[in-house]
PQR file with spaces between the fields and no chain letter, atoms N, CA, C, O and H, PARSE charges and radii, in Angstrom:
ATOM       1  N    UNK     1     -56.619   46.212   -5.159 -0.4000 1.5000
ATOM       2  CA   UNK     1     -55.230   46.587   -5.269 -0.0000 2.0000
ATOM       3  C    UNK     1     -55.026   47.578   -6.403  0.5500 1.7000
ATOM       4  O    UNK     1     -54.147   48.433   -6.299 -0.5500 1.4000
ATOM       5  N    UNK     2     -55.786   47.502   -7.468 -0.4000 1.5000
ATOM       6  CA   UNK     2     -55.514   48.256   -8.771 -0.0000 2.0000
ATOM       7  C    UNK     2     -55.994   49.684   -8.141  0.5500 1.7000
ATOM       8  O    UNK     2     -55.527   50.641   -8.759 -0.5500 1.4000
ATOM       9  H    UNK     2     -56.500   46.807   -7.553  0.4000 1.0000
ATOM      10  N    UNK     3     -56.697   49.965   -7.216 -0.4000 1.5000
ATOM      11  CA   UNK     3     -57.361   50.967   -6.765 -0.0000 2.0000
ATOM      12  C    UNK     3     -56.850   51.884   -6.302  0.5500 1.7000
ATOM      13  O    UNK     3     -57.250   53.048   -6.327 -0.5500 1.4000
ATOM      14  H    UNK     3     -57.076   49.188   -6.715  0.4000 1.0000
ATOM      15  N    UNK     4     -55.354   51.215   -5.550 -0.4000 1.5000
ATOM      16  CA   UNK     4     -54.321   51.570   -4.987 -0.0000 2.0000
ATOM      17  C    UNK     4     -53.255   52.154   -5.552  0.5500 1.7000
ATOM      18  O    UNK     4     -52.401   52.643   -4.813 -0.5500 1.4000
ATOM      19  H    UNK     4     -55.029   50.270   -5.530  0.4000 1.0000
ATOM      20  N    UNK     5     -53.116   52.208   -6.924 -0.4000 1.5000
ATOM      21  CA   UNK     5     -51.931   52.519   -7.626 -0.0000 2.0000
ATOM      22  C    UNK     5     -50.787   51.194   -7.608  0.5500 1.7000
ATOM      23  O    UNK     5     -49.702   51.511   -8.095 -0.5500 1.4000
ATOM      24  H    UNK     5     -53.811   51.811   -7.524  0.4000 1.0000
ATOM      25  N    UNK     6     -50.861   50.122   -7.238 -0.4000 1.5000
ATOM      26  CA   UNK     6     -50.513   48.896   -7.376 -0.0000 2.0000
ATOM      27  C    UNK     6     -50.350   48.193   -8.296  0.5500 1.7000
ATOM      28  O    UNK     6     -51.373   47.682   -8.753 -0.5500 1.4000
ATOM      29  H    UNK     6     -51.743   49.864   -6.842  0.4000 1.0000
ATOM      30  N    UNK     7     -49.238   47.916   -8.853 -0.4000 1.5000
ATOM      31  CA   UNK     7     -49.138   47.131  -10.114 -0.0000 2.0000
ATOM      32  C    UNK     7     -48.682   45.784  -10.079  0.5500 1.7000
ATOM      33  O    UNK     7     -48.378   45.070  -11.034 -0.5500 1.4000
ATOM      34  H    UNK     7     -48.408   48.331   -8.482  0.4000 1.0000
ATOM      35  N    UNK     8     -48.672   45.540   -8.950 -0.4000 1.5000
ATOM      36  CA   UNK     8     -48.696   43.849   -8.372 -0.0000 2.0000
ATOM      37  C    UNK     8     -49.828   43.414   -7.256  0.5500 1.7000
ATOM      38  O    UNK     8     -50.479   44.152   -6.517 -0.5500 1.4000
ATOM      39  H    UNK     8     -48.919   46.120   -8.174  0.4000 1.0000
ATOM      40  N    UNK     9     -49.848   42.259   -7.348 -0.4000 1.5000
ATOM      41  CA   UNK     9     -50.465   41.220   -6.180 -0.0000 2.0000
ATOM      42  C    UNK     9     -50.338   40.068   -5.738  0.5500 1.7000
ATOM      43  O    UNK     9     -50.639   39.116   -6.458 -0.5500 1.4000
ATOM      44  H    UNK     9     -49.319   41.659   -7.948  0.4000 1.0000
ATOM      45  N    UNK    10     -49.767   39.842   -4.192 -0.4000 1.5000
ATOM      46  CA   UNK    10     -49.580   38.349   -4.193 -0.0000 2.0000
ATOM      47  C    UNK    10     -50.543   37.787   -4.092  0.5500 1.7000
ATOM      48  O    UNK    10     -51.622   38.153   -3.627 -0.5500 1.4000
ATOM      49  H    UNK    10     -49.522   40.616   -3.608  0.4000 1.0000
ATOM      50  N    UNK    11     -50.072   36.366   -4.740 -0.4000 1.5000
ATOM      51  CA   UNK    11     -51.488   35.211   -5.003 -0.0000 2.0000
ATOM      52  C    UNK    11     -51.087   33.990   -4.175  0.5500 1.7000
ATOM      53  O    UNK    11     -50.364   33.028   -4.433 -0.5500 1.4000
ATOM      54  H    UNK    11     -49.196   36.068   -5.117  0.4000 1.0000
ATOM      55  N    UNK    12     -51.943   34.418   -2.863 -0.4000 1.5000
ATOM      56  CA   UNK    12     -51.247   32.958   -2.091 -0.0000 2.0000
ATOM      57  C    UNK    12     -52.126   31.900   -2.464  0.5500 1.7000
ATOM      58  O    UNK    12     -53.350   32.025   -2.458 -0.5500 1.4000
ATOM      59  H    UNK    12     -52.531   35.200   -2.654  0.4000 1.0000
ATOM      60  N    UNK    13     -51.329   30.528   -2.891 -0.4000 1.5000
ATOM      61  CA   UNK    13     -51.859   29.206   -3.118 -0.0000 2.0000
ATOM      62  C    UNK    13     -51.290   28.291   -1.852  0.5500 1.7000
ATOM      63  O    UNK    13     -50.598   28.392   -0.839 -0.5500 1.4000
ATOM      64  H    UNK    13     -50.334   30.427   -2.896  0.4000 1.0000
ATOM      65  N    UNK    14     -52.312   27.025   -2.858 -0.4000 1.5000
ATOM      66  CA   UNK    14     -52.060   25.412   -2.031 -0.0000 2.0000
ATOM      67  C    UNK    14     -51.799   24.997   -2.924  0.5500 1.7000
ATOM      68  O    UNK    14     -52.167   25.561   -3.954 -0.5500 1.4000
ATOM      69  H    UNK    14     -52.875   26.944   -3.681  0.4000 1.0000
ATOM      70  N    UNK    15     -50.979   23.720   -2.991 -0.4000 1.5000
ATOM      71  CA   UNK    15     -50.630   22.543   -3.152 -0.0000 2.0000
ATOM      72  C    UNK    15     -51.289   21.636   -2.824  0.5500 1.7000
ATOM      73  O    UNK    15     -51.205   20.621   -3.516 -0.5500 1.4000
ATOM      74  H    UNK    15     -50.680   23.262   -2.154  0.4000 1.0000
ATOM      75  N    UNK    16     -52.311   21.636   -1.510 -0.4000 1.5000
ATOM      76  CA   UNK    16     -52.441   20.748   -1.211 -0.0000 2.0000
ATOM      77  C    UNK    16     -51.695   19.794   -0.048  0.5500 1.7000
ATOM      78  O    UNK    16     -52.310   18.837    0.424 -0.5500 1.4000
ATOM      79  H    UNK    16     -52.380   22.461   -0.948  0.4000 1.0000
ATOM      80  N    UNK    17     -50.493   20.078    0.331 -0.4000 1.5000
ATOM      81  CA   UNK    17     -49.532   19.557    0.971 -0.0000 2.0000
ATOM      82  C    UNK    17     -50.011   19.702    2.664  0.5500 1.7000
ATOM      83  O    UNK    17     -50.081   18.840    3.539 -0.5500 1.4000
ATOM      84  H    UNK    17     -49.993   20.855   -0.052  0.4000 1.0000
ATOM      85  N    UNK    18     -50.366   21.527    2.701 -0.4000 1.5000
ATOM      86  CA   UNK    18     -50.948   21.681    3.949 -0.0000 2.0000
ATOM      87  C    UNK    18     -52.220   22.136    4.196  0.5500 1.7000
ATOM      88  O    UNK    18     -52.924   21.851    5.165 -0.5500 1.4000
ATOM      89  H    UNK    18     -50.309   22.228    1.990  0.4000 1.0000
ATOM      90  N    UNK    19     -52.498   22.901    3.218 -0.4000 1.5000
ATOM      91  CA   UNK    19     -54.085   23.926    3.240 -0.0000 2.0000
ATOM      92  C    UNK    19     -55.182   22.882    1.893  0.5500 1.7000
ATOM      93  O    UNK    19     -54.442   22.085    1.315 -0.5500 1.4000
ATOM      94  H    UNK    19     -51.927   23.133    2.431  0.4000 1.0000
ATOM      95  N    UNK    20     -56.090   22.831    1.584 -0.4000 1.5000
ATOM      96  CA   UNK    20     -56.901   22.552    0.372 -0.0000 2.0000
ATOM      97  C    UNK    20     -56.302   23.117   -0.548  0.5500 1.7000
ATOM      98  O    UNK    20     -56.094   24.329   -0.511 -0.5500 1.4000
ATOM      99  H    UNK    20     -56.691   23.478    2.054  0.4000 1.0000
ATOM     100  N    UNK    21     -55.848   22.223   -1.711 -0.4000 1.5000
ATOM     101  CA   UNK    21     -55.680   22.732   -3.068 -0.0000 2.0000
ATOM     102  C    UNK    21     -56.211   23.332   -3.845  0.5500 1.7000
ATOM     103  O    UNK    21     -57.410   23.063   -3.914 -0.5500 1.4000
ATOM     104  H    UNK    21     -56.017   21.238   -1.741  0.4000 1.0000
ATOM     105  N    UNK    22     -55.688   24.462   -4.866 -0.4000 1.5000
ATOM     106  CA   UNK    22     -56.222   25.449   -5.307 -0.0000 2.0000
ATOM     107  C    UNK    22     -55.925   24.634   -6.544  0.5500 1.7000
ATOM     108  O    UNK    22     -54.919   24.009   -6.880 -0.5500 1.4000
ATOM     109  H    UNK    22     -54.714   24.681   -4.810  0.4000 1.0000
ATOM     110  N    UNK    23     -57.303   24.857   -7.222 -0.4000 1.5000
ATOM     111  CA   UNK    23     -57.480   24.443   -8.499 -0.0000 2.0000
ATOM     112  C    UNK    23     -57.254   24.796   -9.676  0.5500 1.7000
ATOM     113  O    UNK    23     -57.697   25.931   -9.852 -0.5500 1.4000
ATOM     114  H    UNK    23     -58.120   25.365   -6.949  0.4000 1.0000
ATOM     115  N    UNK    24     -56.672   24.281  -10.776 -0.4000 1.5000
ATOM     116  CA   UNK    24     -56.283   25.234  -12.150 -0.0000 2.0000
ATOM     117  C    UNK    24     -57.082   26.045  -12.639  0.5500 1.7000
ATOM     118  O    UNK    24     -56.641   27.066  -13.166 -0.5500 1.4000
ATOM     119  H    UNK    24     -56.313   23.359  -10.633  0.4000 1.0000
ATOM     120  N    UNK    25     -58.656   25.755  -12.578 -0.4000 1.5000
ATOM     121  CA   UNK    25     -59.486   26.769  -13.566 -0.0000 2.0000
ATOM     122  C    UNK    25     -59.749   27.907  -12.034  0.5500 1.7000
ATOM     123  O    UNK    25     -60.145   29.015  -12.395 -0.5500 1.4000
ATOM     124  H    UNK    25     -59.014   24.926  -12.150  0.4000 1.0000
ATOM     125  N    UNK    26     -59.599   27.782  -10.589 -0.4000 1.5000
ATOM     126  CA   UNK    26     -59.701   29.089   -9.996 -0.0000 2.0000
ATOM     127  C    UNK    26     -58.466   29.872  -10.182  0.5500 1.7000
ATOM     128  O    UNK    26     -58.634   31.091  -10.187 -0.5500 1.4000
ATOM     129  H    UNK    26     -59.278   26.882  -10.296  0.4000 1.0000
ATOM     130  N    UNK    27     -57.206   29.420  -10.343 -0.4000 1.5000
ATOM     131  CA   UNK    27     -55.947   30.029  -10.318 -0.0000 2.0000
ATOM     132  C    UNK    27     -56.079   31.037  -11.747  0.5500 1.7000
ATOM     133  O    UNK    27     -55.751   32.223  -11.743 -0.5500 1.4000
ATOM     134  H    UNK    27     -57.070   28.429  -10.339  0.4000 1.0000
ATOM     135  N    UNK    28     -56.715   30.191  -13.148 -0.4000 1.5000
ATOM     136  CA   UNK    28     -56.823   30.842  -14.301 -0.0000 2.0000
ATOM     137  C    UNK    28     -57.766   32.324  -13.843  0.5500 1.7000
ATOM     138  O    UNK    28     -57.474   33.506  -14.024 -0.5500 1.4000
ATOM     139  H    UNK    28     -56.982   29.227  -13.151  0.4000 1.0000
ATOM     140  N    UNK    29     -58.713   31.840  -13.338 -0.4000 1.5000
ATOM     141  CA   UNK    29     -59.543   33.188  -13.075 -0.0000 2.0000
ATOM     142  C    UNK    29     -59.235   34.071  -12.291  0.5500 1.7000
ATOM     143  O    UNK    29     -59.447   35.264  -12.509 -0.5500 1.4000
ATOM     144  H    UNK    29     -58.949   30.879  -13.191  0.4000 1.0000
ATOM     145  N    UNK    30     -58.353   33.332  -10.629 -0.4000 1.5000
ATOM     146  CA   UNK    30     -57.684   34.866  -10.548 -0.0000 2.0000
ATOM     147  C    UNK    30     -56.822   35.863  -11.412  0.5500 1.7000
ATOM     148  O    UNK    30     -56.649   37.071  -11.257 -0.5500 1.4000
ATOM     149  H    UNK    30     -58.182   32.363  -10.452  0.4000 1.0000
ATOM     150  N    UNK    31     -56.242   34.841  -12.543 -0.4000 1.5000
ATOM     151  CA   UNK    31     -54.774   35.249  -13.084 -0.0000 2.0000
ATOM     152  C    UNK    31     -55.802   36.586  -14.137  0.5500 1.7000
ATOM     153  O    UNK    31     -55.647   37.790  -13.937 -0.5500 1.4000
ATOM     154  H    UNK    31     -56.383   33.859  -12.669  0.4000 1.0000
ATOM     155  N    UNK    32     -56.777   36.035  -15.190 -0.4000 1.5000
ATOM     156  CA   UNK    32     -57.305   36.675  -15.964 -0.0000 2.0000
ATOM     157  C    UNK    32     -57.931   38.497  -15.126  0.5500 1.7000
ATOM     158  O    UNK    32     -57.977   39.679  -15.468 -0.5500 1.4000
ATOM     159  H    UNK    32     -56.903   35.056  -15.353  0.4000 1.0000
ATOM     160  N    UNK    33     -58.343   37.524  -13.739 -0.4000 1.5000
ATOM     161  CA   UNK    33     -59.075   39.130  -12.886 -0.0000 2.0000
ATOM     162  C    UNK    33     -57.953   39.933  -13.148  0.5500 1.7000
ATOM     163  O    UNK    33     -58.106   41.025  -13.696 -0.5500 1.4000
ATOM     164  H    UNK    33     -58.306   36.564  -13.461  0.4000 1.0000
ATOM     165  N    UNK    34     -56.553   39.411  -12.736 -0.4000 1.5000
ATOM     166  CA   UNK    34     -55.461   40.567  -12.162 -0.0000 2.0000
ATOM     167  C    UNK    34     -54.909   40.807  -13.797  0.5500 1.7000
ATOM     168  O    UNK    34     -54.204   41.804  -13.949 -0.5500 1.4000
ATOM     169  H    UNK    34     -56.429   38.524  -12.292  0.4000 1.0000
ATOM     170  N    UNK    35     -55.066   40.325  -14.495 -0.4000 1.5000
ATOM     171  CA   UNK    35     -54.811   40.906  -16.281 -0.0000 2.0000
ATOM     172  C    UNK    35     -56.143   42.189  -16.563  0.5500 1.7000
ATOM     173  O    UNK    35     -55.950   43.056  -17.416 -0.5500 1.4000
ATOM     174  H    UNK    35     -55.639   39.515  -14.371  0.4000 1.0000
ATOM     175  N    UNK    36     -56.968   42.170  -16.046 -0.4000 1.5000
ATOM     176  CA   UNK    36     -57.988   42.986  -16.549 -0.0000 2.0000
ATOM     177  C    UNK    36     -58.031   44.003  -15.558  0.5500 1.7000
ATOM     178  O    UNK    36     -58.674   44.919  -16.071 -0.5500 1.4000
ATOM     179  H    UNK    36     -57.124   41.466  -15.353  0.4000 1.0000
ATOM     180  N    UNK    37     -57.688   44.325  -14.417 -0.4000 1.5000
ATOM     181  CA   UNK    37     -57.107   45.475  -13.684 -0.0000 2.0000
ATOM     182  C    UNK    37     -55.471   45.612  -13.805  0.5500 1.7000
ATOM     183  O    UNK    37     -54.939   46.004  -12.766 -0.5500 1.4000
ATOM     184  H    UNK    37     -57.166   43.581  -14.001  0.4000 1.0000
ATOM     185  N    UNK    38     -54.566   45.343  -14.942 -0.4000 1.5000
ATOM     186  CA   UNK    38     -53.510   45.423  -15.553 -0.0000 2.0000
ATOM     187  C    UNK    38     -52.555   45.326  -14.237  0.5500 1.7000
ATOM     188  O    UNK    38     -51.724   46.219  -14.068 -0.5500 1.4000
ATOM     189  H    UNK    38     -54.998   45.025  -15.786  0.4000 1.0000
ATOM     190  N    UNK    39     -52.670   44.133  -13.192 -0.4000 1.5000
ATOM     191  CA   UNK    39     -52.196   43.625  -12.119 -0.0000 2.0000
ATOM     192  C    UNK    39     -51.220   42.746  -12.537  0.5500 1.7000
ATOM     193  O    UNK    39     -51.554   42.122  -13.545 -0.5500 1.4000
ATOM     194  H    UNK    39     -53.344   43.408  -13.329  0.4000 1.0000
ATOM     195  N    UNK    40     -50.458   42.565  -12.235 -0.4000 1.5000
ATOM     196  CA   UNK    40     -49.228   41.722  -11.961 -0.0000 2.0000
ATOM     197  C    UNK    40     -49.803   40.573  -10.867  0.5500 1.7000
ATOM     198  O    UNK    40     -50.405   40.771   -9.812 -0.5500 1.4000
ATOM     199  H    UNK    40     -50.187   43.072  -11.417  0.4000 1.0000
ATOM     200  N    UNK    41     -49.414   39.342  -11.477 -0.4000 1.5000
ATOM     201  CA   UNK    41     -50.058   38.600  -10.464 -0.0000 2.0000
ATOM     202  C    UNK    41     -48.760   37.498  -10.017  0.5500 1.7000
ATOM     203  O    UNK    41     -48.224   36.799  -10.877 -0.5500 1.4000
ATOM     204  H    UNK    41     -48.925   39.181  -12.334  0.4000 1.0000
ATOM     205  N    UNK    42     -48.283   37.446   -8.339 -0.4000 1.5000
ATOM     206  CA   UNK    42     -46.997   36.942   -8.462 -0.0000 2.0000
ATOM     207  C    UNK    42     -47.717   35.528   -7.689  0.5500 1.7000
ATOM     208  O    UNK    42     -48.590   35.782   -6.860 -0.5500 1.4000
ATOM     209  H    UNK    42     -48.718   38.014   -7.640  0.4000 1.0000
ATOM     210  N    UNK    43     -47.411   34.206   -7.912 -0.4000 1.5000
ATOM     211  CA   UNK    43     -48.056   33.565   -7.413 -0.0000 2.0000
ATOM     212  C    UNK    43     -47.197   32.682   -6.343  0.5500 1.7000
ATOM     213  O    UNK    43     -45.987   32.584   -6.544 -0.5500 1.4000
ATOM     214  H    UNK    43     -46.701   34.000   -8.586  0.4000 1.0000
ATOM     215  N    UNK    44     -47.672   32.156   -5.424 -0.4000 1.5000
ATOM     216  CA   UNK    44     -46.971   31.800   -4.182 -0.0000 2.0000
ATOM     217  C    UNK    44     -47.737   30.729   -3.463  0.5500 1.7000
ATOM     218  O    UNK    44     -48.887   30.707   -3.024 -0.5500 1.4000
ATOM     219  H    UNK    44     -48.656   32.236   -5.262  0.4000 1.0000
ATOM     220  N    UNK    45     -46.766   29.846   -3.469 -0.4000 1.5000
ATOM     221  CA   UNK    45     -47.286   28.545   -2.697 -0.0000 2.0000
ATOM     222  C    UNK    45     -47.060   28.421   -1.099  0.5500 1.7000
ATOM     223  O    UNK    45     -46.217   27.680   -0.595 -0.5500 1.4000
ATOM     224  H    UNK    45     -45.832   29.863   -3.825  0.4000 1.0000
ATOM     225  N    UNK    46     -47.761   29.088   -0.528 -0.4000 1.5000
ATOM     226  CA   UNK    46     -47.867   29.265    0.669 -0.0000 2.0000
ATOM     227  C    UNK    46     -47.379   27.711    1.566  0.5500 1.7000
ATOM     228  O    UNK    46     -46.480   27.718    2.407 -0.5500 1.4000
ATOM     229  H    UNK    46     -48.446   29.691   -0.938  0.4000 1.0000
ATOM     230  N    UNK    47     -48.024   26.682    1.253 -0.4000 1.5000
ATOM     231  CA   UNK    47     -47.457   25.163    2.027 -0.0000 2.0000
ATOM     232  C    UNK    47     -46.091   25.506    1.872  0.5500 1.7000
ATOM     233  O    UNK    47     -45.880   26.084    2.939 -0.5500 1.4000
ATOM     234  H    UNK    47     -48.754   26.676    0.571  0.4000 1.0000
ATOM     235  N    UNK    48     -45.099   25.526    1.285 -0.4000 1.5000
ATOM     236  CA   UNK    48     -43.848   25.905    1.455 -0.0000 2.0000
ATOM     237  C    UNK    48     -43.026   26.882    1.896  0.5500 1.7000
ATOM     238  O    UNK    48     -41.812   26.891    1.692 -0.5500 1.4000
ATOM     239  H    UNK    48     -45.270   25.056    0.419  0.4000 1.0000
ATOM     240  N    UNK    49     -43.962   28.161    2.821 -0.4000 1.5000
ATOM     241  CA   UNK    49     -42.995   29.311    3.398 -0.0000 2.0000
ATOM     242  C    UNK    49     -42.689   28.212    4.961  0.5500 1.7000
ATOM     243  O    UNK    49     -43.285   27.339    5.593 -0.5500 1.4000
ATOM     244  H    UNK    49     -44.948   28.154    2.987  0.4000 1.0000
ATOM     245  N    UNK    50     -41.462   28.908    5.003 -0.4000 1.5000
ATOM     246  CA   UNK    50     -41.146   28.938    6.423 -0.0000 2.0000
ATOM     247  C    UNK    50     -41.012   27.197    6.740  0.5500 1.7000
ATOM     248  O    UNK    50     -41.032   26.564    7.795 -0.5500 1.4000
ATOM     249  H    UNK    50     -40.978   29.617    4.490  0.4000 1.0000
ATOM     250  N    UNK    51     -40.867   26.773    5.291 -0.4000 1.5000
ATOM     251  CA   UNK    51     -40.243   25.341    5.480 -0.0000 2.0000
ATOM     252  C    UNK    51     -38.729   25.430    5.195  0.5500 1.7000
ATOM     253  O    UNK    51     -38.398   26.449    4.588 -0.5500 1.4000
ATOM     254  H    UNK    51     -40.851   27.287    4.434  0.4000 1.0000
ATOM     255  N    UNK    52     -37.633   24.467    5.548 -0.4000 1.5000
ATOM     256  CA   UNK    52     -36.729   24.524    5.587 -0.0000 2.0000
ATOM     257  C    UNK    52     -36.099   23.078    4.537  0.5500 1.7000
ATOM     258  O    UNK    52     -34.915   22.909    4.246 -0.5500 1.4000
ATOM     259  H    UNK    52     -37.902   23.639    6.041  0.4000 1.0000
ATOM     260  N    UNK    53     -37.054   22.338    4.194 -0.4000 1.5000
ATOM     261  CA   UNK    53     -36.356   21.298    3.536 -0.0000 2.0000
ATOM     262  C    UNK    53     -36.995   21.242    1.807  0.5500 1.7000
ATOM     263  O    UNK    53     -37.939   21.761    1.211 -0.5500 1.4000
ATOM     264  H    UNK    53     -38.016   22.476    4.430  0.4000 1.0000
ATOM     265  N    UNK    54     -35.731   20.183    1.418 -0.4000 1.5000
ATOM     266  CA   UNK    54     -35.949   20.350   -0.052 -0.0000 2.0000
ATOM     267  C    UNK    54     -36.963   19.844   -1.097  0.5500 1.7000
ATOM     268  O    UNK    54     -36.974   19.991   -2.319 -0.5500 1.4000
ATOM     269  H    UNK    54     -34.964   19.762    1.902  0.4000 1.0000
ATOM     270  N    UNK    55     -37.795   19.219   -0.284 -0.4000 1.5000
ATOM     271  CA   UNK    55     -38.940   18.526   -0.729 -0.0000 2.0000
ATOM     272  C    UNK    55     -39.980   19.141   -0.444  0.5500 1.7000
ATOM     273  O    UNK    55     -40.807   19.056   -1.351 -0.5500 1.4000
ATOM     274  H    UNK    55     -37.786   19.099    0.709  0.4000 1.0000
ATOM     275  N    UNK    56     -40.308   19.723    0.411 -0.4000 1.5000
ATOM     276  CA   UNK    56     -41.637   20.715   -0.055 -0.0000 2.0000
ATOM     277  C    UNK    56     -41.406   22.033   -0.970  0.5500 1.7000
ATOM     278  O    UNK    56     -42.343   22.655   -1.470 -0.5500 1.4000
ATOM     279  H    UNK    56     -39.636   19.793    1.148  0.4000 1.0000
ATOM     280  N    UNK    57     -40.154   22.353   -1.115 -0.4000 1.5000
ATOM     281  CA   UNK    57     -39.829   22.901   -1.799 -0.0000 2.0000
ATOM     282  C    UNK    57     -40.131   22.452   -3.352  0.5500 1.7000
ATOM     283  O    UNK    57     -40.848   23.016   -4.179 -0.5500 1.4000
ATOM     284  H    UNK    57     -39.392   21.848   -0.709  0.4000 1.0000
ATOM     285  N    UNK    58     -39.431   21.375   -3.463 -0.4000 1.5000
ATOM     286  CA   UNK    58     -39.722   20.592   -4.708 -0.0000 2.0000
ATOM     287  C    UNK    58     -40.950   20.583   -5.052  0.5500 1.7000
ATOM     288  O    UNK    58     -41.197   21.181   -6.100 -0.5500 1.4000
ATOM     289  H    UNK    58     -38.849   20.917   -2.791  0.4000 1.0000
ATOM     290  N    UNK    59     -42.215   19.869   -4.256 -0.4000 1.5000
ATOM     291  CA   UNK    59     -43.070   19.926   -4.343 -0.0000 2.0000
ATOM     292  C    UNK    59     -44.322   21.520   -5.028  0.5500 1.7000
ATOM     293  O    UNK    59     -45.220   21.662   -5.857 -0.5500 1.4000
ATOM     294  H    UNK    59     -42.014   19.383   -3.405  0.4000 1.0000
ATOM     295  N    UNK    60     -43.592   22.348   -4.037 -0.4000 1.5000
ATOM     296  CA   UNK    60     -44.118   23.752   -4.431 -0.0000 2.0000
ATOM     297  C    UNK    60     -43.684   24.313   -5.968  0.5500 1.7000
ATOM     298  O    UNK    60     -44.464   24.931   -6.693 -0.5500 1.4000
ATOM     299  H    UNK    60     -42.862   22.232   -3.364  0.4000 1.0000
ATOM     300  N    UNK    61     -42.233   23.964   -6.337 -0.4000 1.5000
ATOM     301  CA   UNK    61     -42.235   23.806   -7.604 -0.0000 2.0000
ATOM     302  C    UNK    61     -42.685   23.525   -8.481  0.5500 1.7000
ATOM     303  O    UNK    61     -42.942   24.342   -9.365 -0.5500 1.4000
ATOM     304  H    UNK    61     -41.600   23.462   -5.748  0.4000 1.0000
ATOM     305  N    UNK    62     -42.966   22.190   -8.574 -0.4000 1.5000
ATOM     306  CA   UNK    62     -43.938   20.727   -9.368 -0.0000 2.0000
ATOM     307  C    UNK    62     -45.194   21.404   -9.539  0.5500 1.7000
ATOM     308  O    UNK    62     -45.759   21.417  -10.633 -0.5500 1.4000
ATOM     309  H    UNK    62     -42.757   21.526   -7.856  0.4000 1.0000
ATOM     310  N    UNK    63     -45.708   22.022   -8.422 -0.4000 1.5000
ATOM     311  CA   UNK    63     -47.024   22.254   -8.430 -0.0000 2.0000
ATOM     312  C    UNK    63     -47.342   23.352   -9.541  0.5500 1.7000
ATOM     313  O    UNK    63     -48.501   23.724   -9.727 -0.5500 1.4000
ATOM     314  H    UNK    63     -45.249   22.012   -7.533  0.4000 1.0000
């Protein structure tokens, strides 16, 4: 993405809720990759798109 002239990237995650959970020390290392190609890293809990209620919501929060 940095390659691109891009100064963001989405970071789709899990929770766990629907897909395998993404773990704190892989989330740290994507976060550090997208700091060292001076990336913006927006992060996104994917188990919660295109849900409609307030508890996976919550959940995606929490997480």
């Amino acid at each position: 993405m940095a390659n691109t002239g891009s100064n963001s990237v989405r970071i789709v995650l899990s929770n766990g809720q629907q897909w395998n959970k993404d773990d704190l020390n892989s989330i740290k290392s994507i976060i550090n990759k997208c700091r060292e190609k001076k990336l913006i890293a927006i992060l996104e809990v994917h188990d919660a798109t295109v849900k409609y209620d307030l508890e996976s919501l919550q959940k995606a929060a929490d997480y």
